[in-house]
C-alpha positions in Angstrom: 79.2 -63.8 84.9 78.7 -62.7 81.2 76.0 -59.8 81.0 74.3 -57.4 78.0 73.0 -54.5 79.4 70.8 -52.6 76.7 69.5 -49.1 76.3 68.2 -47.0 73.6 70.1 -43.9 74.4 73.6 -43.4 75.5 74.1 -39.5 75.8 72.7 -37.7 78.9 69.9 -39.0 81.1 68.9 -41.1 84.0 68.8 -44.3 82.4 71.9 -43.7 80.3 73.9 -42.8 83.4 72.9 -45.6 85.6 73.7 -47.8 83.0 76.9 -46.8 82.3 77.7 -46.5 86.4 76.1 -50.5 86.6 79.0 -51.3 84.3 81.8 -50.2 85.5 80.5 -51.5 89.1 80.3 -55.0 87.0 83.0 -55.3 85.7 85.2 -53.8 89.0 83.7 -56.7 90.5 85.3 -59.3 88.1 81.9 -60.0 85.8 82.6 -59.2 81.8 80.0 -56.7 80.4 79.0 -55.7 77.1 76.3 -52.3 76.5 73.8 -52.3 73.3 73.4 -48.8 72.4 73.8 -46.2 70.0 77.2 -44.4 69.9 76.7 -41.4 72.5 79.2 -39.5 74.8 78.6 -41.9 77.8 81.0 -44.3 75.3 84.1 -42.4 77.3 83.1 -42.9 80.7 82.8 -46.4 80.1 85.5 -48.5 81.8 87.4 -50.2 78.9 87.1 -53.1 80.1 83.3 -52.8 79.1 82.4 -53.7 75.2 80.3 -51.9 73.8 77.9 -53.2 70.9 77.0 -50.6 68.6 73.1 -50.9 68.8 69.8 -48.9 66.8 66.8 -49.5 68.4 63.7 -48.6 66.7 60.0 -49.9 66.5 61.0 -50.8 62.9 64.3 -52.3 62.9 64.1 -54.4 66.5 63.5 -57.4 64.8 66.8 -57.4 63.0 68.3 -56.1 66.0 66.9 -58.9 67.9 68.5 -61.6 65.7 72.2 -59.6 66.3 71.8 -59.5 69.7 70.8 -63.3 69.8 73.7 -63.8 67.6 76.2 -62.0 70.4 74.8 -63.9 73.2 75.3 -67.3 71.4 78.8 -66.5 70.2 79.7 -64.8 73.6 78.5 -67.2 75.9 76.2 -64.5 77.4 74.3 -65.4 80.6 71.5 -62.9 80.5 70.2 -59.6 79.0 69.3 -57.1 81.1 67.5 -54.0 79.4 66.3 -50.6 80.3 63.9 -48.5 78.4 61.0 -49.6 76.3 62.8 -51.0 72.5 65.5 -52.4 74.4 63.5 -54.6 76.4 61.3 -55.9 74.0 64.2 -56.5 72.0 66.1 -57.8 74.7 62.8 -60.2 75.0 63.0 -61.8 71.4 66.6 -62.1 71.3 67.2 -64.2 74.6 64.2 -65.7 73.4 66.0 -67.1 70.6 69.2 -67.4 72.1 67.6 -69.3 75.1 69.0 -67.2 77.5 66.6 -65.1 80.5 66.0 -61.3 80.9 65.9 -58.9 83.0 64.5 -55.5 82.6 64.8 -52.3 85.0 61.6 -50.2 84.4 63.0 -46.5 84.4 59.7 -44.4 82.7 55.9 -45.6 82.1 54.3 -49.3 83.4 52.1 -49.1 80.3 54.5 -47.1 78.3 57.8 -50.0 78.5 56.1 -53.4 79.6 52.3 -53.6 79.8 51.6 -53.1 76.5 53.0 -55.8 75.0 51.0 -59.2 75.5 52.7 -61.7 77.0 55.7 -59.7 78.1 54.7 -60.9 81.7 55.2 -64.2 80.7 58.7 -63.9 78.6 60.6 -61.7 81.6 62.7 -63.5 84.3 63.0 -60.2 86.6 61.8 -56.7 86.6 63.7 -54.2 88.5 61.9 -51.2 90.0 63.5 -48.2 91.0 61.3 -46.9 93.6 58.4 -48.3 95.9 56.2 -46.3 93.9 57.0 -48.5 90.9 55.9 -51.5 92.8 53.0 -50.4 94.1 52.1 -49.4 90.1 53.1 -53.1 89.3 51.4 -54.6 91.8 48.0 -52.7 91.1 48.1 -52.9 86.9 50.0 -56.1 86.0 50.0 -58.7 89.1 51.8 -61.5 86.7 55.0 -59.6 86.7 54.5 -58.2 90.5 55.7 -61.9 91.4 59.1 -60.9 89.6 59.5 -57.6 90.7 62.2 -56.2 93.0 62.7 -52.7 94.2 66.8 -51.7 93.6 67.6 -48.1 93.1 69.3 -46.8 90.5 73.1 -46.5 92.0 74.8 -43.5 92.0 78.7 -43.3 91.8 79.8 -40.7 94.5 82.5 -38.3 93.1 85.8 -39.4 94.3 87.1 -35.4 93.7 86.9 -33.2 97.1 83.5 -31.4 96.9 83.4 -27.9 95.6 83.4 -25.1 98.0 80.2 -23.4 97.2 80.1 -19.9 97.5 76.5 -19.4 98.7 75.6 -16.5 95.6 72.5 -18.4 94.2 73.3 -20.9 91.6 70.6 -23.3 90.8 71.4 -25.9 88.4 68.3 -27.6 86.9 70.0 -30.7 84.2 67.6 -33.2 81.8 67.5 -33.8 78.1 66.2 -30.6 76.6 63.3 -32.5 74.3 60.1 -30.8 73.4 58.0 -32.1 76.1 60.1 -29.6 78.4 59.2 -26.8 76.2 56.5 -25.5 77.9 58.1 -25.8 81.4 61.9 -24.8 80.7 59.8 -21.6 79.0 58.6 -20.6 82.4 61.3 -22.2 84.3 63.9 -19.4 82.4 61.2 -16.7 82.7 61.0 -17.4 86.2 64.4 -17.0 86.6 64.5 -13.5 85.4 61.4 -12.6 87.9 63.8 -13.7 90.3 67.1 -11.9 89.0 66.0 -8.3 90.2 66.0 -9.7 94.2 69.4 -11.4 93.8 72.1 -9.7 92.1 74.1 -12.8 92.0 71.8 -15.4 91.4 71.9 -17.3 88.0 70.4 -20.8 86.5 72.5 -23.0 84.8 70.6 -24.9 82.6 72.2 -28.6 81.7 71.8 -30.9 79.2 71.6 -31.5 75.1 68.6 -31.8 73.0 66.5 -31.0 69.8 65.2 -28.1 72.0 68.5 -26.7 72.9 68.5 -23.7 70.1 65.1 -22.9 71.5 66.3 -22.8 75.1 69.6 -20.9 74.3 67.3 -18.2 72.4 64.8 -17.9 75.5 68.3 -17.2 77.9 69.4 -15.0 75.6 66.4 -13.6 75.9 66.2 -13.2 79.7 69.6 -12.2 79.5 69.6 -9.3 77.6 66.1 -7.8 79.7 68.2 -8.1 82.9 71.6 -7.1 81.6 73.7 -9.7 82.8 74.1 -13.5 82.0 71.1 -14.8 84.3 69.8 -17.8 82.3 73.4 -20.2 81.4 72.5 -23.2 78.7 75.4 -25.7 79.4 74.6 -27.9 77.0 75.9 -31.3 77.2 77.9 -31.5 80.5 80.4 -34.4 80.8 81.3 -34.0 84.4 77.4 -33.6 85.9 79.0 -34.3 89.2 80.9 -31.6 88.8 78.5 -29.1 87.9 75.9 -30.5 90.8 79.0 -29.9 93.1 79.3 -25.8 92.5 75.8 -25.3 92.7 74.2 -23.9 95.6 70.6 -25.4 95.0 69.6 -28.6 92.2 66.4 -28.5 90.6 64.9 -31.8 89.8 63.9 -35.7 90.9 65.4 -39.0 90.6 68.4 -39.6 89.8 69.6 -36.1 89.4 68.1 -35.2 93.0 70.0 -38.4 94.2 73.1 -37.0 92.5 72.8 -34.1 94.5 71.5 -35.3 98.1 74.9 -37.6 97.7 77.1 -34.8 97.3 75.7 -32.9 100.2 73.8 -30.1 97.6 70.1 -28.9 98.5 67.0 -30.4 96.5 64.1 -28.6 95.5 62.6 -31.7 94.3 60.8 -30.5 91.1 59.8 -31.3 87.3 57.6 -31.0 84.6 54.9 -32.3 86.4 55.2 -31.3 89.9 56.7 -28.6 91.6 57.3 -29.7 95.5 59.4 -28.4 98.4 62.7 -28.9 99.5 64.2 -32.5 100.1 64.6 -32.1 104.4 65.3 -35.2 106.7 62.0 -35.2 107.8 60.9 -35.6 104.4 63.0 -37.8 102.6 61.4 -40.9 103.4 58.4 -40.2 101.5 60.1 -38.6 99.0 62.6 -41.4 98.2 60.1 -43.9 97.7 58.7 -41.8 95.1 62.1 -41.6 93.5 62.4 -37.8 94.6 58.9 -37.2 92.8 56.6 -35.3 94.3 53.6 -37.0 93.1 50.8 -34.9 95.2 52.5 -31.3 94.6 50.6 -29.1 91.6 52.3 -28.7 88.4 54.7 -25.9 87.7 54.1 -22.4 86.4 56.0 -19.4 86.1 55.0 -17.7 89.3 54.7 -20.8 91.0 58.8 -21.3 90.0 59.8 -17.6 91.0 58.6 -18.2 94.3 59.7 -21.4 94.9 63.4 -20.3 93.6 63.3 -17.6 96.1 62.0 -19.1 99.2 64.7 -22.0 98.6 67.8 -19.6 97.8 66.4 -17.8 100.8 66.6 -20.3 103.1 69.7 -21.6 101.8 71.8 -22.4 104.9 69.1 -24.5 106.6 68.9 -26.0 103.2 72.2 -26.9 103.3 72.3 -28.3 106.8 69.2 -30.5 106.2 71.3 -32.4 102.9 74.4 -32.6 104.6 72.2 -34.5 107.2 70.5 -37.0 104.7 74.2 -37.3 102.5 75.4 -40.2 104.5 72.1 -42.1 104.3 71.7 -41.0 100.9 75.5 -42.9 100.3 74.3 -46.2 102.0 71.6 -46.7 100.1 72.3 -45.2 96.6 75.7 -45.9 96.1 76.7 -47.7 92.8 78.8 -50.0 94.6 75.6 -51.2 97.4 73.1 -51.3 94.3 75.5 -53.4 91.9 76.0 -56.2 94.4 72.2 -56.3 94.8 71.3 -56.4 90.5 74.6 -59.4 90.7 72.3 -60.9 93.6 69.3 -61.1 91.3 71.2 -62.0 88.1 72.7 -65.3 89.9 69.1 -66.1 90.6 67.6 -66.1 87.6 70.4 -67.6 85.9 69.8 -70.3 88.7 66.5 -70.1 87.7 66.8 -70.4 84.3 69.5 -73.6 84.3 67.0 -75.4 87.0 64.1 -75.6 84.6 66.5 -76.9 81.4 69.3 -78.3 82.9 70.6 -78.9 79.4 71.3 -75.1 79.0 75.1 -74.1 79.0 74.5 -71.2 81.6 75.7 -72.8 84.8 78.0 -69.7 86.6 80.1 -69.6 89.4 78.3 -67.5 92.2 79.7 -63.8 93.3 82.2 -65.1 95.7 84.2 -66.9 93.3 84.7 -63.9 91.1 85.0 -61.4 94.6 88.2 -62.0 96.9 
């Protein structure tokens, strides 16, 4: 198959990542794949075999951006768009529109916030993708036209082919998201927190990763920390192009979705946690729930600087049952979050709309050979 994949972003980030990781799945399984984004570090993890399609996407330029993508898909024989993120897809939506080809959309963020919205964005899409049953349920209850398209696929996770990191059990807690100014507030008390903390464990430390407008502010608040304690405490990574890497030499991860699955996969405790809500540890008794709220704990309170300290401490305390309880879920995690699992599943649904889409104009060039002709 011939597939566009658009996103708004292509630095650091859930969507970014999962993107880039779809790729390379793609096109390992004999499909050609060009990304729509801006130019952004993820350009070389890309498999080169992927093209990518220097793309702005902005609420004042999509319409030009629209008619370039159309223009692409015509000239490239492209059998559908599939975007992520809120531009993208209603970008992705005018320009298969007038290239007369269908689209697919994975909703990563806000139902209101990407789709809802827009009037008569229900009608336009061929397939939403949800990444959680959370997601569906939200779909189902606010917009039942597009509940009848909606399927729930994961994002996939590419497990680290390097041998895992032998973790030395001294604290380190790696917390990693774009470092915007809607994290202000909580990456002030999340560093804070981690000098409360610093007196009780001599070794511990917080590595903090990811890029942002808000890094100069973060790095100032570390330094901060760092000089009241005396010792490097609070790290700001910045952007980190191996984040497998640095979720493999941490004793503990801070965070939800994909970044928790990142971790679970590699064996590495969860203290599922964000902005919003500040839960418990990810344990095989509660990863079920958890996982169908993509790692989010939806019913914990919100974070605050005390309520941070304590929950650093009473993870890094309990660090070896920790441990034992994500090495337990790690295989489980594998089966159903792997890259390779998710990416036959999104080829699955893009031979069906196509299908779709070629059954109700059978004059449309878009008839494609199904997976096993492409897949010894």
């Amino acid at each position: 198959m011939r597939i566009l994949l658009a996103v708004k972003h292509f630095d650091f980030g859930g969507a970014e990542n999962h993107v880039r990781d779809l790729a390379n799945a793609l096109v390992a399984r004999g499909h050609r794949v060009w990304i729509a984004a801006p130019h952004g570090r993820q350009e070389g993890l890309l498999d080169p075999a992927v093209t990518h399609v220097p793309s702005a996407f902005t609420d004042v330029s999509h319409p030009w951006a629209a008619l370039r993508l159309a223009a692409l898909v015509t000239r490239e024989r492209i059998h559908i768009l599939h975007a992520h993120q809120r531009l993208p897809t209603l970008t992705a939506l005018l320009a298969g529109g007038l290239a007369g080809r269908p689209v697919m959309a994975t909703l990563h963020g806000q139902l209101q916030h990407d789709l809802t919205r827009w009037p008569g964005a229900a009608l336009l899409l061929d397939r939403l993708v949800v990444v959680s049953p959370f997601f569906a349920d939200l779909v189902a209850r606010h917009a039942p036209a597009l509940a009848r398209k909606t399927v729930l696929i994961p994002n996939g996770i590419r497990r680290s082919p390097a041998p895992p990191v032998a973790r030395g059990g001294r604290g380190t807690v790696l917390y990693a998201a774009r470092v915007i100014p809607r994290l202000d507030a909580f990456l002030r008390d999340l560093v804070a927190a981690a000098g409360d903390v610093a007196p009780w464990l001599p070794e511990f430390a917080l590595h903090l990763a990811g890029d942002g407008p808000s890094l100069a502010r973060l790095e100032e608040r570390a330094g901060a920390v760092n000089a009241a304690r005396g010792r490097e405490v609070v790290r700001a990574l910045g952007y980190v192009p191996d984040l497998a890497g640095a979720i493999a030499g941490a004793d503990l991860v801070l965070g939800v979705g994909r970044v928790a699955i990142e971790a679970l996969i590699q064996g590495v405790p969860v203290l599922a946690a964000n902005h919003r809500y500040l839960g418990g540890m990810v344990t095989g008794e509660r990863y079920r729930a958890l996982a169908a709220l993509n790692f989010v704990p939806q019913h914990s309170p919100p974070p605050d600087r005390a309520g941070l300290a304590t929950a650093l401490s009473g993870a890094l305390a309990g660090l070896h049952r920790w441990t034992a309880e994500a090495l337990a879920v790690q295989p489980l995690v594998a089966e159903e979050f792997g890259i390779e699992a998710v990416a036959r599943r999104i080829e699955a649904e893009y031979e069906s709309v196509v299908a779709g889409a070629v059954a109700r104009d059978p004059v449309r060039p878009l008839a494609v050979r199904p997976a096993s002709a492409f897949i010894g």
